[in-house]
N, C-alpha and C positions, 0 to 999 in steps of 0.2 A: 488530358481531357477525358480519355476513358475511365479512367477512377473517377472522377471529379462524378463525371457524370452516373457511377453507378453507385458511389457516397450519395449522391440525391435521389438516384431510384429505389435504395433502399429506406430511406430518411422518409422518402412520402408513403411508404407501407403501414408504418405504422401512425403513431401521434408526435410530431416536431415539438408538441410545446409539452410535453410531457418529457420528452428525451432532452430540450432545453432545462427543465426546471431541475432534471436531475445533473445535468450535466452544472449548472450553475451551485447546487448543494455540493457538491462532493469539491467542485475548483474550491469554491469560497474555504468549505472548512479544511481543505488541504493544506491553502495557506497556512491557516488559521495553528493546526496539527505541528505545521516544520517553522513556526517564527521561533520558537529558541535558540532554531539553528541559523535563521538567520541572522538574529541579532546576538549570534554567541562571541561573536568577537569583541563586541564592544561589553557582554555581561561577563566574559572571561577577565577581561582589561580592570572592569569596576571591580569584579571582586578577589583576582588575582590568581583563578582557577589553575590548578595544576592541568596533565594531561587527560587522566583518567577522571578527574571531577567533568572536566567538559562533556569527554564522551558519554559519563553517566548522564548530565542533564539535559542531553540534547534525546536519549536515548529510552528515557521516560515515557514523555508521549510517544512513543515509538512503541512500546512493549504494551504501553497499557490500551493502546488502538486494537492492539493484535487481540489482546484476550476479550475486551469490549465488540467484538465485531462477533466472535462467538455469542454473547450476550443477543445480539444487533439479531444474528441471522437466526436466532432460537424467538425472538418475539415475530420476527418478520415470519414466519410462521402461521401465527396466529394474530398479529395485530396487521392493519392497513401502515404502510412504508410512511403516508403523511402524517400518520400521529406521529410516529417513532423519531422521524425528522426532525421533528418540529424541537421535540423533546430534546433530542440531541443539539441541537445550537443553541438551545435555552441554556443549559447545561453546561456546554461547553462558555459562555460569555463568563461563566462563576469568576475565571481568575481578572479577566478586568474589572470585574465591580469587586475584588475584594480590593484591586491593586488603586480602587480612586477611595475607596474607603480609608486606607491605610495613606493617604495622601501619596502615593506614589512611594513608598520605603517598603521594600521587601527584603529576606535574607536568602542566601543560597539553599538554605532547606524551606521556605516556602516556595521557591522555583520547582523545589523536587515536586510536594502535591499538587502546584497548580499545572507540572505536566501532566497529571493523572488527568486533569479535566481536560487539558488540552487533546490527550487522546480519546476525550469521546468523540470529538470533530474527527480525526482518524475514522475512527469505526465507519464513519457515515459510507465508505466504500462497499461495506454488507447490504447497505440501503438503496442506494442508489442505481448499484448494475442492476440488479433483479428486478428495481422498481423501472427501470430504462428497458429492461428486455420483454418486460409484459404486457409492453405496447407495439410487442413488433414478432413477427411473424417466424421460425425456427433460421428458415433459411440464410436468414441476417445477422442472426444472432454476432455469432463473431464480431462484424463489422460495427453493428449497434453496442453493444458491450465495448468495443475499445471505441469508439467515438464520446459513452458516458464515463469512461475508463479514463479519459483524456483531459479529466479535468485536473489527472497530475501535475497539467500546465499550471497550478495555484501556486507549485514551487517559485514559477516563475515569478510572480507579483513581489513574494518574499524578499528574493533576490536583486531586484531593479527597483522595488520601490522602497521597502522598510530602513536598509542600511543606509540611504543617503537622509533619509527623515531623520533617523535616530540620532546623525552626526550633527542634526539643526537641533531638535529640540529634548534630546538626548532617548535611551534606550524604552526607559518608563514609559514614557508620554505615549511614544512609536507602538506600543502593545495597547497601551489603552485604544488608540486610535484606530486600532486593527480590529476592535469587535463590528466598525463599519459593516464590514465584508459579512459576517454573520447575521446580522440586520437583513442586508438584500438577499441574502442568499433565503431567508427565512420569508420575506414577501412571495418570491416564486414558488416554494413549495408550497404555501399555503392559495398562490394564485392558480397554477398550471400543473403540481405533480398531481400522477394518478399512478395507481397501484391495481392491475387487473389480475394480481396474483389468485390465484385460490387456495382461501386460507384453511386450515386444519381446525376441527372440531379440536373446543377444549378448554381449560382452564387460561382466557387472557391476564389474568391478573400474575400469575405465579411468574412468568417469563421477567414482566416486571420488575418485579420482588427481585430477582435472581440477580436483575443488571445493577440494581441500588447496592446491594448487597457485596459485588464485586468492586464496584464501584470503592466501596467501602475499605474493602481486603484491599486492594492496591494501594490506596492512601496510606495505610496502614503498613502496607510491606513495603514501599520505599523509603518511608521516614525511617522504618524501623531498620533494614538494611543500611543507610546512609547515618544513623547514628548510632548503629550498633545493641538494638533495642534486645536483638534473639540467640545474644553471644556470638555472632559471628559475623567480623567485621572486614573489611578489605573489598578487596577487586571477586574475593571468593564469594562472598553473601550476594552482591549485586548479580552476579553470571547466575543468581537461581532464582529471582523474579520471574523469568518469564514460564518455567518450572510449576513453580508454586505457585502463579498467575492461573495458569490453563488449567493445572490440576482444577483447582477450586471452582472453575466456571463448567468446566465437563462436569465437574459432582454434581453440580445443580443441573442438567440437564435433563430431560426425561428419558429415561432408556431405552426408548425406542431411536430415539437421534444417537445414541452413543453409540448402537450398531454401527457407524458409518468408518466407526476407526478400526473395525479390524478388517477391513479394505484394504488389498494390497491396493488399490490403485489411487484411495483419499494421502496413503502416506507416501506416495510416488510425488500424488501431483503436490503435496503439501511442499515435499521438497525443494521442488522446481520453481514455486512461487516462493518460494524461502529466499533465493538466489536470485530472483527473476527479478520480486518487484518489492522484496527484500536491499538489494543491492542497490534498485535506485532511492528507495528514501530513506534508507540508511545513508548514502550516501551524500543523499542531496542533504540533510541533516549534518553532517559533518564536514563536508567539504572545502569551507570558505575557513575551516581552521585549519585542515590541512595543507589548503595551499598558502595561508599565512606561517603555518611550521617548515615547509620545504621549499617555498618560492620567497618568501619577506612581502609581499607584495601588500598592499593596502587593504584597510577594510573593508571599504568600496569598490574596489575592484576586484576583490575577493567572491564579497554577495553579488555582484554581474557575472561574472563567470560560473557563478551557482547557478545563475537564470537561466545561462544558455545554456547549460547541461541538463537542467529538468524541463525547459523549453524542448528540447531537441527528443530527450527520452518520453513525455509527455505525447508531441504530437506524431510522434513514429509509432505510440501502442495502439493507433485504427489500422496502422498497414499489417503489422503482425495481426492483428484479427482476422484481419481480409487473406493474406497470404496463407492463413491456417484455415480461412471456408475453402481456399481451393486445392490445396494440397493436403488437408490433415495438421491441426496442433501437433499429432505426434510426430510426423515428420517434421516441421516444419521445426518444433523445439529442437532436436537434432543440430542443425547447424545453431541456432541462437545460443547456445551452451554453449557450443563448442566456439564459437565467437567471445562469450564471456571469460570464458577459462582462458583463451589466449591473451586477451589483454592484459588480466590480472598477472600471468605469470610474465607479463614484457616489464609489467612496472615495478616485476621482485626481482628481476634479473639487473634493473638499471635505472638511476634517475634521471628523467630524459628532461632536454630542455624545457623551457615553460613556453613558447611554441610547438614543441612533438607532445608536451605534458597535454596543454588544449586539448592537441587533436587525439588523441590515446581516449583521454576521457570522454569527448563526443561521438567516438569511436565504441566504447562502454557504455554510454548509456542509453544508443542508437539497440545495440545488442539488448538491454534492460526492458528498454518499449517494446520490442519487438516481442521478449519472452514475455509478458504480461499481458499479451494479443494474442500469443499460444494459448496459453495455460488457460485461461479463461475463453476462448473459444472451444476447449473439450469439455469445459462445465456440465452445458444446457444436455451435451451428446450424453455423458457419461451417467447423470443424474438426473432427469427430465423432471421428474416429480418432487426433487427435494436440494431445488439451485439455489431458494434463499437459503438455506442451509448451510449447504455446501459452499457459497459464497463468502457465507460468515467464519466456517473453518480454515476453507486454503486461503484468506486472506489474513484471517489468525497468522498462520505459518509465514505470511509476507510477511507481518511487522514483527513476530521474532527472528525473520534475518533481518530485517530492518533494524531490532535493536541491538544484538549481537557483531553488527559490524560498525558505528559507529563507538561500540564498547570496547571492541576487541582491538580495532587501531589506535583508541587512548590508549589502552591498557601497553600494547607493544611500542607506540612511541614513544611512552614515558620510560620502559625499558630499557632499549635502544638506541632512541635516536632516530630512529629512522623507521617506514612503514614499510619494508618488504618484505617479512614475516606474516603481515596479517594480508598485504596481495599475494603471496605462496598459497597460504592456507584459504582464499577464498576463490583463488582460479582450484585448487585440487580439490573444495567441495563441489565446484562448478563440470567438473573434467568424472567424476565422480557418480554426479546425478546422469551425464550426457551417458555413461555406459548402463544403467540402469534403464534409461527411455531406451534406449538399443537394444536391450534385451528385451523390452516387452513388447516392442514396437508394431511385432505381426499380430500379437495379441488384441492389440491396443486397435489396431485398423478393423476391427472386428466391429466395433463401434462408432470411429473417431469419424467417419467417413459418411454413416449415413445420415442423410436429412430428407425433413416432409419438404416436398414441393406442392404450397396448397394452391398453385394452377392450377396443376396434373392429376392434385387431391391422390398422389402416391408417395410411396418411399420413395429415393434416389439415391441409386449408388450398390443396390443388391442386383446382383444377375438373376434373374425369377427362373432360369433353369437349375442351378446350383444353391438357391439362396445364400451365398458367402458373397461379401462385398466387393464390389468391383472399384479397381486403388485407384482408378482415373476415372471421375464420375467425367461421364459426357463422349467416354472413348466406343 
């Protein structure tokens, strides 16, 4: 009852129907973002997808979210979050109206560009927290960012609703039917979002320009990687999309935003949310083929067991917010790492039963919500003046782990046979980052700790004898 009740004393601080509308943008187009993957079982079955073809196409709107959020947090800048919204779900609906145009017949390479659209619904994560946190006061921050953070429960819908539809009126129909969600999600924003950001003097058109334009390059570098358009063709060309993705959206950038990358602490935290909230929509993305390649288990109970694992890592990333206002993201990553990195290396050491398999995985993705409650609770601390930004970059870094791990366990299971190669290598990135946050970790409390208290109308958490932060605010 005591969280219950201070979820709602921070909820009335600021604006509820602002933190509803954004919370409802970002569920819907989340959905919206991971339906390849949940109806990958049945478009692997249709068109007879190898291993690595799956991972590619689930992996799509995964990568092109990532680079598009850079795009997202460079116009949120300078543009109001409800234009940019709006725009985005407009946007994103392109692949169902091309797919009733076409009577319902697509081929495996229009899957590939209509993932590109599907990742501008991705991006809407750049839009959404900033646009959620600039209705609410510092001290909350945490809590309000992972409660609008928490609409990665949209996996869930994916999961419980799409693949029993798809088996009635098969996979096509199920995706046309899915721009519903983009619809409502597009009333609220234009009923209830508000955006109290303060925006940057400057040219709004150019940010614009910049996201069309990438827009553009991605369509262009998937088709082109997946038919071999650049002489270079395989599992090699696909691993440099997301490369060749970022490059080109940083060139467009203004140079005063590209200072932010020679930050040790932009490519710390990049890392961490690479792995954090990387690992769950990568995974959530891949999953229900996975456990169709190591369990046999049905397609439907495949996509439900997707549900509960993005259900469970979804509604756990407000507690990781809340647990990083009262201890410090830096500390508090600490353990959530070091949680991820063990389970990954339990499930390269053994294939445990599809009972211990469950619980491993709601075990992992419990750890996934929680790091994604860190990582963006040290946002607002670490960059005050430039969150949508910085939003739109370390969420960049989410969706190329996000794509890199649904790519990389195609790629090793087609190899092998088996996935314990690509659980090795993503508990020893995981084990990897956690020594890195340990090393800077004193550093890091230098910052990670202080907040405005606008009761007190002071800092919190500085000793005013010593001014160096004191590690237990309240002691």
């Amino acid at each position: 009852m005591n969280l219950i009740s201070e979820v709602l004393e921070a909820v009335r601080k600021g604006n509820p129907k602002a933190l509803f509308a954004s919370f409802i943008y970002f569920d819907h187009s989340f959905s919206i973002w991971l339906l390849l993957g949940a109806l990958g079982p049945f478009i692997a079955e249709s068109f007879g997808l190898s291993g690595a073809q799956k991972g590619f196409m689930v992996a799509i709107p995964v990568i092109a979210a990532a680079i598009f959020r850079l795009n997202f947090g460079h116009m949120f800048q300078y543009i109001d979050g409800r234009y940019i919204a709006a725009m985005g779900i407009l946007l994103s609906l392109t692949p169902h109206i091309y797919m009733i145009l076409t009577g319902f017949r697509v081929s495996y390479e229009d899957l590939i560009w209509m993932g590109v659209f599907l990742g501008v619904a991705g991006a809407s994560f750049a839009i959404a927290l900033p646009m959620a946190g600039s209705n609410y006061p510092k001290e909350v921050q945490g809590l309000v960012l992972g409660l609008a953070a928490a609409g990665n429960i949209g996996a869930v819908l994916d999961g419980i609703l799409f693949p029993p539809i798809a088996r009635v009126i098969g996979w096509e129909h199920t995706f046309v039917l899915s721009g519903i969600l983009l619809l409502i999600a597009l009333v609220f924003v234009v009923l209830w979002a508000n955006d109290k950001t303060k925006k940057s003097e400057g040219n709004k058109v150019y940010p614009v320009l910049a996201f069309f334009a990438t827009v553009a390059f991605m369509v262009i570098l998937a088709l082109g990687f997946q038919k071999g358009w650049f002489g270079v063709t395989g599992n090699a060309g696909k691993l440099l999309i997301p490369i060749l993705g970022s490059a080109f959206a940083i060139m467009l950038m203004p140079p005063a935003f590209k200072k932010v990358f020679i930050e040790r602490d932009t490519w710390v935290l990049m890392l961490a949310y690479s792995i954090t909230f990387g690992g769950f929509v990568g995974m959530s993305s891949y999953v229900a083929m996975l456990l169709r390649d190591v369990y046999g288990i049905s397609k439907v109970e495949a996509g439900a067991l997707m549900s509960l694992f993005a259900f469970t890592g979804a509604m756990i990333r407000p507690l990781g917010g809340h647990i990083a206002d009262k201890i410090s993201g830096a500390t508090a990553l600490l353990f959530f790492l070091g949680g991820i990195a063990g389970v990954n290396f339990l499930f390269a050491a053994f294939t445990p039963p599809l009972a211990l398999g469950i619980l491993l995985f709601l075990t992992l993705y419990s750890f996934y919500g929680l790091g994604n409650g860190a990582v963006f609770q040290l946002v607002p601390h670490r960059w005050p003046y430039k969150t949508g930004l910085m939003t739109g970059i370390i969420g960049a870094a989410g969706g190329i782990g996000g794509f890199y791990l649904p790519t990389v366990n195609g790629i090793v299971f087609e190899a092998t046979g088996t996935y314990s190669l690509a659980f090795a290598f993503f508990g020893s990135l995981a084990l990897l980052c956690l020594v890195i946050v340990k090393l800077l970790h004193a550093k890091w409390m230098e910052w990670a700790h202080v907040r405005y208290d606008y009761e007190k109308e002071q800092l919190v958490g500085i000793d005013p004898r010593t001014g160096r932060v004191i590690m237990e605010i309240g002691a």
